[in-house]
DSSP file (Angstrom, degrees, kcal/mol; ACC not computed):
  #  RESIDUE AA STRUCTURE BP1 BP2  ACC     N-H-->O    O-->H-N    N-H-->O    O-->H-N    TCO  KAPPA ALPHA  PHI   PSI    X-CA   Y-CA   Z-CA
    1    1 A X              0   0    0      0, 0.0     2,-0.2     0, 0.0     0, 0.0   0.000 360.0 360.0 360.0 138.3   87.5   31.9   99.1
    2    2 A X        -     0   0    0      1,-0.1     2,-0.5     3,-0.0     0, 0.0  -0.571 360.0-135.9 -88.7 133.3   90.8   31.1   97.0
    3    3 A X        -     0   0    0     -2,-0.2     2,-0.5     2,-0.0    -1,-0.1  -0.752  24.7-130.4-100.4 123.7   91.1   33.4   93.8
    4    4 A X        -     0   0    0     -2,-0.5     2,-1.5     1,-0.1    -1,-0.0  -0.562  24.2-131.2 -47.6 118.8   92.3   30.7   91.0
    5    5 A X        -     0   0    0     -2,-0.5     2,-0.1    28,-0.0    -1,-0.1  -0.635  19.4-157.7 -92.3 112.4   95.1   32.5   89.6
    6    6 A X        -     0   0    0     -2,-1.5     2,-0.4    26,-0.1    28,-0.1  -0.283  15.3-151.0 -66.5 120.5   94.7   32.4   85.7
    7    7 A X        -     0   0    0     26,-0.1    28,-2.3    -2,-0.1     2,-0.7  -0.879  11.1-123.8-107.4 148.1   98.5   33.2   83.8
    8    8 A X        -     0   0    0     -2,-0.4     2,-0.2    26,-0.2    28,-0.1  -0.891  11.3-139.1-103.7 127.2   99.0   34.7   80.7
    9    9 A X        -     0   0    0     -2,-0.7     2,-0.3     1,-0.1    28,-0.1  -0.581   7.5-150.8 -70.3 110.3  100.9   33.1   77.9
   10   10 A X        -     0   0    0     -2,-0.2     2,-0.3    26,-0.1    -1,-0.1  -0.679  20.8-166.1-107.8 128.2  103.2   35.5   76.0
   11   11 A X        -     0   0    0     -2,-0.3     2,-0.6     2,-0.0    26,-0.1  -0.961  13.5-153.5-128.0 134.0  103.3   33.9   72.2
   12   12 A X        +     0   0    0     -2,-0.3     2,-0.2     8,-0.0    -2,-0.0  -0.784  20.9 179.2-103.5 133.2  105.6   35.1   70.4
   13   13 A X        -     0   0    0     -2,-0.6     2,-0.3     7,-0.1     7,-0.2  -0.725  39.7 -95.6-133.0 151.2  104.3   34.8   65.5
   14   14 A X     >  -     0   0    0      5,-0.7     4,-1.7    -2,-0.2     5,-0.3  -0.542  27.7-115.4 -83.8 151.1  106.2   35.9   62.9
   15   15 A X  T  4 S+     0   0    0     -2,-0.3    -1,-0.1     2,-0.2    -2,-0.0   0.648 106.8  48.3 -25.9 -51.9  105.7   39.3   61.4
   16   16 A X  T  4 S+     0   0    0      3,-0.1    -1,-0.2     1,-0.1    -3,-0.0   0.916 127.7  20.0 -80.7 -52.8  104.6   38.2   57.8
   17   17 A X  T  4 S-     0   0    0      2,-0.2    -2,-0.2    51,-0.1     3,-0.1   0.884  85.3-143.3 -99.2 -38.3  102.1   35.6   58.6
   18   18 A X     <  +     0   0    0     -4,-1.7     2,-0.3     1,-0.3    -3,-0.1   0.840  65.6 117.8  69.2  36.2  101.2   36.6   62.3
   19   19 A X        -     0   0    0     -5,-0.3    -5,-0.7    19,-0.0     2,-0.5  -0.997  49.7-166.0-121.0 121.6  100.9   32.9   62.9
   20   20 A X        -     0   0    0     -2,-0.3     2,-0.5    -7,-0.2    -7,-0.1  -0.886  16.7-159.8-115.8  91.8  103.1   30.7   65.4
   21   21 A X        +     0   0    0     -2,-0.5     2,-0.4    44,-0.1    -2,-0.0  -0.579  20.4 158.3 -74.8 118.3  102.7   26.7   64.7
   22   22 A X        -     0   0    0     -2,-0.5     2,-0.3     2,-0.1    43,-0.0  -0.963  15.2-171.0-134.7 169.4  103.5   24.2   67.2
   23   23 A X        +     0   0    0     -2,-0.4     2,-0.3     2,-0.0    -2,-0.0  -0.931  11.8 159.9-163.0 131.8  102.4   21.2   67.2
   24   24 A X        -     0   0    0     -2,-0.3     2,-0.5     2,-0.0    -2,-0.1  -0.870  36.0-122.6-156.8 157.0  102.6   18.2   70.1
   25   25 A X        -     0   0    0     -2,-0.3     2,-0.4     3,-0.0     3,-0.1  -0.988  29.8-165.4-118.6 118.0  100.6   14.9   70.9
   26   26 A X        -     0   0    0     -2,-0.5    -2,-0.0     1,-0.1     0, 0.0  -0.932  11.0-157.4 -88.9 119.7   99.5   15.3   74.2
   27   27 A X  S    S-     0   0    0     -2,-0.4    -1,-0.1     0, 0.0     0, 0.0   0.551  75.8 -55.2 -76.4 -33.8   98.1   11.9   76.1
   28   28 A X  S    S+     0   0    0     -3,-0.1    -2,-0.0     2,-0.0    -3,-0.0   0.594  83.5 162.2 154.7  43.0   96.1   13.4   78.5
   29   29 A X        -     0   0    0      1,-0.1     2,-0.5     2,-0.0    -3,-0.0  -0.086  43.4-107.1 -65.2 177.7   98.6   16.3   80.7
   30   30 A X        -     0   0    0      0, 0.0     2,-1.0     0, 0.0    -1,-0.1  -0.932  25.2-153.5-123.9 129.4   97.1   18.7   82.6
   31   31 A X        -     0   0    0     -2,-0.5     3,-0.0     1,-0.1    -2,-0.0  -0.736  18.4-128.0 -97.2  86.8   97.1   22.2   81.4
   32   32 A X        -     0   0    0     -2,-1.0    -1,-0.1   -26,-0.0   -26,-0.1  -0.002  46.5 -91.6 -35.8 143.5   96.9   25.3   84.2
   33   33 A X  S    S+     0   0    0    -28,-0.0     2,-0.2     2,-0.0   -26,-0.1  -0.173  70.1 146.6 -51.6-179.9   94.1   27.7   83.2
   34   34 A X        -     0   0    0    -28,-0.1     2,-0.5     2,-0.0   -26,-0.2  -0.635  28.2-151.3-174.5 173.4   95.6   30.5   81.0
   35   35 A X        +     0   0    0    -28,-2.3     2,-0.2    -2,-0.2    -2,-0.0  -0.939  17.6 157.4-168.5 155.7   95.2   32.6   78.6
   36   36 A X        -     0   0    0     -2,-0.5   -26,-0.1     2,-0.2    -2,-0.0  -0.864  51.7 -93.0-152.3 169.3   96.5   34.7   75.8
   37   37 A X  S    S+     0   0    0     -2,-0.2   -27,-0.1   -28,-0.1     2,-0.0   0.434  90.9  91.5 -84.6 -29.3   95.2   36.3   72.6
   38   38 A X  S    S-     0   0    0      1,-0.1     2,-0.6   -19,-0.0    -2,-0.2  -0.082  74.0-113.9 -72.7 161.9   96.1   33.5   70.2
   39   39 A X        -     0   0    0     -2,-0.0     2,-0.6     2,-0.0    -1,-0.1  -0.807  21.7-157.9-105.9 134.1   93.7   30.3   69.1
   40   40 A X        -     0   0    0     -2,-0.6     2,-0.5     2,-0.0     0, 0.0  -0.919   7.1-153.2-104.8 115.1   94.3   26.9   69.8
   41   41 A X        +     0   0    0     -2,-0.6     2,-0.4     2,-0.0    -2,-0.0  -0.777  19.1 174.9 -92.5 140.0   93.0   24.0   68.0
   42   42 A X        -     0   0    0     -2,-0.5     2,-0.3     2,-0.0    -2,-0.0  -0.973   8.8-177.8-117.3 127.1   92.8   21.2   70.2
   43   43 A X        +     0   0    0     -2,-0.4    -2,-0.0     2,-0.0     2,-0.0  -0.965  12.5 158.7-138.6 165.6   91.2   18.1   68.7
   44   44 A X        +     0   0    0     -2,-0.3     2,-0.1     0, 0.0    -2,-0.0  -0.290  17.8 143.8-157.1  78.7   90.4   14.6   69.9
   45   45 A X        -     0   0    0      2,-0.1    -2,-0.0     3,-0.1     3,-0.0  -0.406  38.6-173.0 -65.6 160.4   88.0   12.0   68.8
   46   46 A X        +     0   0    0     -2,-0.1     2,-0.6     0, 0.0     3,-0.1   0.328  58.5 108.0-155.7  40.5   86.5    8.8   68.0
   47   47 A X    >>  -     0   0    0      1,-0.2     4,-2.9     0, 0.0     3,-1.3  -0.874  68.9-135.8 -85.3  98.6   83.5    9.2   66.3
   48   48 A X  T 34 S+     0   0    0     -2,-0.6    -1,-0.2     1,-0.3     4,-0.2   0.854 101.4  55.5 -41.2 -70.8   84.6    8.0   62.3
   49   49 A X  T 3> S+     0   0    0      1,-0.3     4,-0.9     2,-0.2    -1,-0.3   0.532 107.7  43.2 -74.7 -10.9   83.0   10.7   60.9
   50   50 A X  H <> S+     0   0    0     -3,-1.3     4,-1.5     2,-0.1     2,-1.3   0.899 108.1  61.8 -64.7 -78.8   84.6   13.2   62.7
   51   51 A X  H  < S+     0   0    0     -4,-2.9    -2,-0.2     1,-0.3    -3,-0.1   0.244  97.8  52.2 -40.4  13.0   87.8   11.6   62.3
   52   52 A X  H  > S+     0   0    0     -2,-1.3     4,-2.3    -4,-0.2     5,-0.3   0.478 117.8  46.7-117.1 -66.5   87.7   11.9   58.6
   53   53 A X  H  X S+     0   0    0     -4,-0.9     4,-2.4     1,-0.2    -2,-0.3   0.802 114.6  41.6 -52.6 -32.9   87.0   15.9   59.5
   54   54 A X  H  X S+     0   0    0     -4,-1.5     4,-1.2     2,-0.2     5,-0.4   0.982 105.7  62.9 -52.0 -65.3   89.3   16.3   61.7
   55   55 A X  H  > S+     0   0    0      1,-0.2     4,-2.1     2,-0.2    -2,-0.2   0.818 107.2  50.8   6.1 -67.3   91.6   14.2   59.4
   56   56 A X  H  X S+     0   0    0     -4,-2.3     4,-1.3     1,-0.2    -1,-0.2   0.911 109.8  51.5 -77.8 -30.1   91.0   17.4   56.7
   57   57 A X  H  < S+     0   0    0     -4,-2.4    -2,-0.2    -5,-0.3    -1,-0.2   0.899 106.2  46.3 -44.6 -54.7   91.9   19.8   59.1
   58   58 A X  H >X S+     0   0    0     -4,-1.2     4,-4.4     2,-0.2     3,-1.1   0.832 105.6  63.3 -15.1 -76.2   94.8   18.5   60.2
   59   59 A X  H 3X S+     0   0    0     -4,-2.1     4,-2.8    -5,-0.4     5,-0.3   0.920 113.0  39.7 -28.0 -79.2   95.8   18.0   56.5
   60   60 A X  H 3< S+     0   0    0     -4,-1.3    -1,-0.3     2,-0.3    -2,-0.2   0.232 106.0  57.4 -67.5   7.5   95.6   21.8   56.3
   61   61 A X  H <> S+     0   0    0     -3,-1.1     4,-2.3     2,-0.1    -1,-0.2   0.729 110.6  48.8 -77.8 -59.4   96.9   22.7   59.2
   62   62 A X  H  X S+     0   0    0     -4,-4.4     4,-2.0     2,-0.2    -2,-0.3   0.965 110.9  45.0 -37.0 -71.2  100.1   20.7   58.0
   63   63 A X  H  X>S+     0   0    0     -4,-2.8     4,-3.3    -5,-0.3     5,-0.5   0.942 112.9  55.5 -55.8 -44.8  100.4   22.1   54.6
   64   64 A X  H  >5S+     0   0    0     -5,-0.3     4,-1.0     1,-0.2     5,-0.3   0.984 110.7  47.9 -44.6 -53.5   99.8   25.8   56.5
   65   65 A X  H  X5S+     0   0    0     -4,-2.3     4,-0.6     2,-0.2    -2,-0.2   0.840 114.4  50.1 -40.8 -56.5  102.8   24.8   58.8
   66   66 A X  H  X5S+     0   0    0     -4,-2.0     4,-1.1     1,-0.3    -1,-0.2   0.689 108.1  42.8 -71.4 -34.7  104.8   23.9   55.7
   67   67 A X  H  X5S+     0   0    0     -4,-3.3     4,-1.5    -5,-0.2    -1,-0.3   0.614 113.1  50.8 -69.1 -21.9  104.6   26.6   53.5
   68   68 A X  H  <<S+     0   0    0     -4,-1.0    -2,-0.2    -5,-0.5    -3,-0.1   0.777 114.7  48.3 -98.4  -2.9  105.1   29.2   56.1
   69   69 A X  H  < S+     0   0    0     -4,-0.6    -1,-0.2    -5,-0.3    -2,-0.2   0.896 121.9  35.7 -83.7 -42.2  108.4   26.9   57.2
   70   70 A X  H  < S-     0   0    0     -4,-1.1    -3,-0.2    -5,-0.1    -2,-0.2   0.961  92.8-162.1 -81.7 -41.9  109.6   26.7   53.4
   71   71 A X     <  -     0   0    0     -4,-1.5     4,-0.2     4,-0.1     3,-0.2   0.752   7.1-164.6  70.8  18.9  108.6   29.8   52.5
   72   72 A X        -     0   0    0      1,-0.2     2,-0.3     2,-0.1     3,-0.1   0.317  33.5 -74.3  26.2-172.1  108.4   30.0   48.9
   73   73 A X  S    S+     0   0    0      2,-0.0    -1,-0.2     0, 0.0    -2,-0.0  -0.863 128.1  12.0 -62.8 136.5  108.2   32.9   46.5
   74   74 A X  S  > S+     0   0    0     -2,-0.3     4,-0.5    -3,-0.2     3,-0.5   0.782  90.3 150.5  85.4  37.8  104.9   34.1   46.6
   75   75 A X  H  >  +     0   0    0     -4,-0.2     4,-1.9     2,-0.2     3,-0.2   0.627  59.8  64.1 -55.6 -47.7  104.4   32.0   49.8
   76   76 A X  H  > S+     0   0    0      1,-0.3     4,-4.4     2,-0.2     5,-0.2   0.740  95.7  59.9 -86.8 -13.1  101.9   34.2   51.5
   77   77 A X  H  > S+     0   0    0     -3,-0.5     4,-2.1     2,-0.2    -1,-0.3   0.866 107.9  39.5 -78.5 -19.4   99.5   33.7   48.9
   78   78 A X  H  X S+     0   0    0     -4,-0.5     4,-0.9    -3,-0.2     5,-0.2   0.921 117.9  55.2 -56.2 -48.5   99.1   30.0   49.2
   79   79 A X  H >X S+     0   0    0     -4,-1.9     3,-3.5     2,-0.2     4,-1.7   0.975 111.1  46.7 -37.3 -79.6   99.3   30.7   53.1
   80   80 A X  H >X S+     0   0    0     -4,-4.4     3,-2.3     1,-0.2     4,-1.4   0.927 108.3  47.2 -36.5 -76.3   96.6   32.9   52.6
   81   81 A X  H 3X S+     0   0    0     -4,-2.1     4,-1.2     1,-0.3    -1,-0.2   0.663 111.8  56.5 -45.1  -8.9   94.4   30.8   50.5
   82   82 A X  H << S+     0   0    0     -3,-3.5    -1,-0.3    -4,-0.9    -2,-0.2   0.664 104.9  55.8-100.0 -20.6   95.0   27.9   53.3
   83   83 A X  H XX S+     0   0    0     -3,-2.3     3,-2.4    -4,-1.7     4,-0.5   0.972 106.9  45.2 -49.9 -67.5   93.8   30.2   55.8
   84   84 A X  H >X S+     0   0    0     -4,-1.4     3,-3.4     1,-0.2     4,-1.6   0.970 114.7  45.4 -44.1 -71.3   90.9   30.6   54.1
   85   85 A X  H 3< S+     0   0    0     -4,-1.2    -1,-0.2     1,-0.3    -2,-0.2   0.449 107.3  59.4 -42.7  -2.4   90.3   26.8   53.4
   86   86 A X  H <4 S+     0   0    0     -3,-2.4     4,-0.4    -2,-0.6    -1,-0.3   0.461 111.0  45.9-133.2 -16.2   91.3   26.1   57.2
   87   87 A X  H <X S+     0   0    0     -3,-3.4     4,-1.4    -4,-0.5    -2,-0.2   0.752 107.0  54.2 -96.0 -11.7   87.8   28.8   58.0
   88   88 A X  H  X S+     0   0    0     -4,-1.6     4,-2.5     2,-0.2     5,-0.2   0.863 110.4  50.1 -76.6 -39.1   85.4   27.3   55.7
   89   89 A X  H  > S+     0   0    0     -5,-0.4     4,-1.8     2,-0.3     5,-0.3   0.724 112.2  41.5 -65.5 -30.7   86.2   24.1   57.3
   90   90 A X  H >> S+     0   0    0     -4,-0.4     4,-1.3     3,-0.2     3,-0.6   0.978 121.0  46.1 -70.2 -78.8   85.7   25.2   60.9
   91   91 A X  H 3X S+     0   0    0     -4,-1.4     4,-0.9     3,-0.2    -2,-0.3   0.706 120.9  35.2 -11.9 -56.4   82.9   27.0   59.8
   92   92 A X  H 3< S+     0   0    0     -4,-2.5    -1,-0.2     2,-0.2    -3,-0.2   0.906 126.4  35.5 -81.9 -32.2   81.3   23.9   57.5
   93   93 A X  H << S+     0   0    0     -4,-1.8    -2,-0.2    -3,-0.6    -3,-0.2   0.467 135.6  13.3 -95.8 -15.8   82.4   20.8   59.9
   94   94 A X  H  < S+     0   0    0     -4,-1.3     2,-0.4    -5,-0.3    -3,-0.2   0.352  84.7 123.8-157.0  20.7   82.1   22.1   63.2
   95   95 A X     <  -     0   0    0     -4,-0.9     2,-0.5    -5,-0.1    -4,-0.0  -0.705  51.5-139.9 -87.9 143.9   80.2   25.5   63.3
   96   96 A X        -     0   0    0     -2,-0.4     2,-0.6     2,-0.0    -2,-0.0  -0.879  10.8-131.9-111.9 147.1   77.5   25.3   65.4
   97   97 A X        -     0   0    0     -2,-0.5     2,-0.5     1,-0.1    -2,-0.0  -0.754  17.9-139.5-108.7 118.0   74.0   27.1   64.3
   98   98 A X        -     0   0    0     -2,-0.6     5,-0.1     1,-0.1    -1,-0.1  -0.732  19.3-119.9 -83.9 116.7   71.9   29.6   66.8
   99   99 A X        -     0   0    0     -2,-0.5    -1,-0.1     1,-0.1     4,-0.0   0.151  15.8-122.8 -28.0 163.8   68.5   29.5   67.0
  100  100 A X  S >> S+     0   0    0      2,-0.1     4,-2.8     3,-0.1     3,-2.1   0.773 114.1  49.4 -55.6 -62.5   66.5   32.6   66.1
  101  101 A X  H 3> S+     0   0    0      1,-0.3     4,-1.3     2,-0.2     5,-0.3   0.832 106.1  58.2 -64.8 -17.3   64.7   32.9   69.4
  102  102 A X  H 3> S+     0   0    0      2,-0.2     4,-1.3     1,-0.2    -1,-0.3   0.937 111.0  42.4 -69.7 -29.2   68.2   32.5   71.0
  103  103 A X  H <> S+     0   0    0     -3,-2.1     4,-3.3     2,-0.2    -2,-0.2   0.767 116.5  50.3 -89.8 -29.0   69.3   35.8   69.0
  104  104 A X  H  X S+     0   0    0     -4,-2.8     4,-0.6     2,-0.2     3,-0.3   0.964 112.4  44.9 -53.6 -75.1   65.7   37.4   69.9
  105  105 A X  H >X S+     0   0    0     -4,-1.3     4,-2.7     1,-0.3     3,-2.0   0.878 116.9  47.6 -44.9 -97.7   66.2   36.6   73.6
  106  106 A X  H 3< S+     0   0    0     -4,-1.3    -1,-0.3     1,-0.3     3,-0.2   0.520 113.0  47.6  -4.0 -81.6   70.0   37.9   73.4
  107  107 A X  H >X S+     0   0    0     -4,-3.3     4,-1.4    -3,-0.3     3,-0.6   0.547 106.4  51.0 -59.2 -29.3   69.1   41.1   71.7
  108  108 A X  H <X S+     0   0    0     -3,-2.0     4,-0.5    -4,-0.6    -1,-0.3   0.424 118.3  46.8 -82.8  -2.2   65.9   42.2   74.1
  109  109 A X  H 3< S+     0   0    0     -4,-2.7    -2,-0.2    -3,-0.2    -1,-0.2   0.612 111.9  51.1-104.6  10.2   69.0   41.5   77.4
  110  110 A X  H <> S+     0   0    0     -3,-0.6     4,-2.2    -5,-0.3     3,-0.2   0.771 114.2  38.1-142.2 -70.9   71.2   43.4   75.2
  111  111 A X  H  X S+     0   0    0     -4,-1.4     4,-3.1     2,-0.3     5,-0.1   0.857 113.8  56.4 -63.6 -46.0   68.5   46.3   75.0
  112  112 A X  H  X S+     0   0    0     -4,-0.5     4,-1.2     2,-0.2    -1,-0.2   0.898 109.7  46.6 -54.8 -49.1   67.5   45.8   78.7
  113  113 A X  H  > S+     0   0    0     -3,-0.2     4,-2.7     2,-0.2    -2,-0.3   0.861 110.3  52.7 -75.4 -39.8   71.4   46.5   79.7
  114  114 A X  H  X S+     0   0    0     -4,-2.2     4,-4.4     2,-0.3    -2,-0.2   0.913 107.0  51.5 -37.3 -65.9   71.5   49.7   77.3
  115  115 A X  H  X S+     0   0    0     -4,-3.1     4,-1.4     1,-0.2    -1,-0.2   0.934 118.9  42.1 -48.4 -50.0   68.3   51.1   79.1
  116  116 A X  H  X S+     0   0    0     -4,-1.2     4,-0.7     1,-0.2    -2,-0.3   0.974 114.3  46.5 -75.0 -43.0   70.5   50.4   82.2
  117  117 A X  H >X S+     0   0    0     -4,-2.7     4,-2.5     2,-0.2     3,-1.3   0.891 108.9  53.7 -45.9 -50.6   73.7   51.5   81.1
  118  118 A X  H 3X S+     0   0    0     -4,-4.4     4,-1.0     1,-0.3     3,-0.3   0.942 105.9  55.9 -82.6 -47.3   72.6   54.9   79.6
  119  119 A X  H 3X S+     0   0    0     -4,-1.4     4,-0.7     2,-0.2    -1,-0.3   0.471 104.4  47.0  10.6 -37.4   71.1   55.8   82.6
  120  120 A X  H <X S+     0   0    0     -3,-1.3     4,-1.6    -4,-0.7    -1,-0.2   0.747 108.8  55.6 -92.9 -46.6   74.0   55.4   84.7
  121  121 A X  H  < S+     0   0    0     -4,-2.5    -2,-0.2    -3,-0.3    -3,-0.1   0.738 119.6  39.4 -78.5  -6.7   76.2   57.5   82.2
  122  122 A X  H  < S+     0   0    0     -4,-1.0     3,-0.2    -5,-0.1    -1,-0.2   0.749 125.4  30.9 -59.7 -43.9   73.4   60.2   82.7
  123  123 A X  H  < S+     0   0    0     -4,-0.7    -2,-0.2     1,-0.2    -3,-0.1   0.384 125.0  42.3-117.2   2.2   72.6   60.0   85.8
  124  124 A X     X  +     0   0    0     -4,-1.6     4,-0.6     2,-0.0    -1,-0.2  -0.531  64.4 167.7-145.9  44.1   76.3   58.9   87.5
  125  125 A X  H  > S+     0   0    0     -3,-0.2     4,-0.6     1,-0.2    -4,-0.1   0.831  79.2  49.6 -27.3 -41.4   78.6   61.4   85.2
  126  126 A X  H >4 S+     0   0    0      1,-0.2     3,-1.7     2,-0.1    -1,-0.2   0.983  94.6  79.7 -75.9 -49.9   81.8   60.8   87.5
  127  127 A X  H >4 S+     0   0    0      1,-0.2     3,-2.6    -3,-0.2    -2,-0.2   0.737  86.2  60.5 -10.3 -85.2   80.9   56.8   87.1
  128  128 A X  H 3< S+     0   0    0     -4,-0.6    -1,-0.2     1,-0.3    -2,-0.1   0.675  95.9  53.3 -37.1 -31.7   82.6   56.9   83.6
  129  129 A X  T << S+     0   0    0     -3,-1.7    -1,-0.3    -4,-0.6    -2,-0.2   0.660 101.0  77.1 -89.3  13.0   86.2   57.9   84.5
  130  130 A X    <         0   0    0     -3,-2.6    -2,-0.2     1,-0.2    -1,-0.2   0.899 360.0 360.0 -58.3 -76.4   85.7   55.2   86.5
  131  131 A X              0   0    0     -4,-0.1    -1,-0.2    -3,-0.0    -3,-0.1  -0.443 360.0 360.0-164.7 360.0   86.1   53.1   84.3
């Protein structure tokens, strides 16, 4: 069996903000797996009422961009405060909400793996430099 091989993507963010904007219209390329430390927003729709949220994201995604290009004094507090505005919006438009029983469930496989783990670091000492 052929192992995919997965690259990682060195992005290099300024100092102040620790944020790196680019920003492209893509038609439909195709993107080799990879991965790196950073967030991506990707969006696409065509569902109106999306598109109006997406729409305000955007908005603030732009204005983030612009400030941290113009750079102001006293720049990092707007920055900041668009930061903020740019997670209540992920968070309000597009978080998705987990069930109770989903967290129950989670937490008793959670508890189940613990039992197994401490066990092994008891009983397998050497295991841990392992590691």
């Amino acid at each position: 069996m052929d192992k995919k091989e997965i690259s990682y993507e060195i992005i290099d963010y300024s100092g102040i903000t620790n944020v790196k904007f680019y920003t492209s219209t893509d038609n439909g390329s195709y993107i080799p797996s990879h991965w790196h430390r950073a967030v991506e927003i990707l969006y696409q729709t065509k569902d109106p009422v999306k598109k109006t949220k997406l729409d305000m994201l955007k908005t603030t995604l732009e204005q983030l961009q612009i400030i941290d290009d113009i750079r102001p004094d006293g720049f990092i507090l707007r920055f900041n405060s668009l930061i903020f505005e740019l997670l209540f919006q992920l968070y309000h438009n597009f978080g998705v909400k987990i069930f109770q029983s989903d967290l129950s469930q989670q937490k008793k496989d959670l508890d189940r793996l613990n039992l197994v783990l401490n066990y092994i670091s008891e009983n397998f000492p050497w295991m841990r430099s392992q590691v």
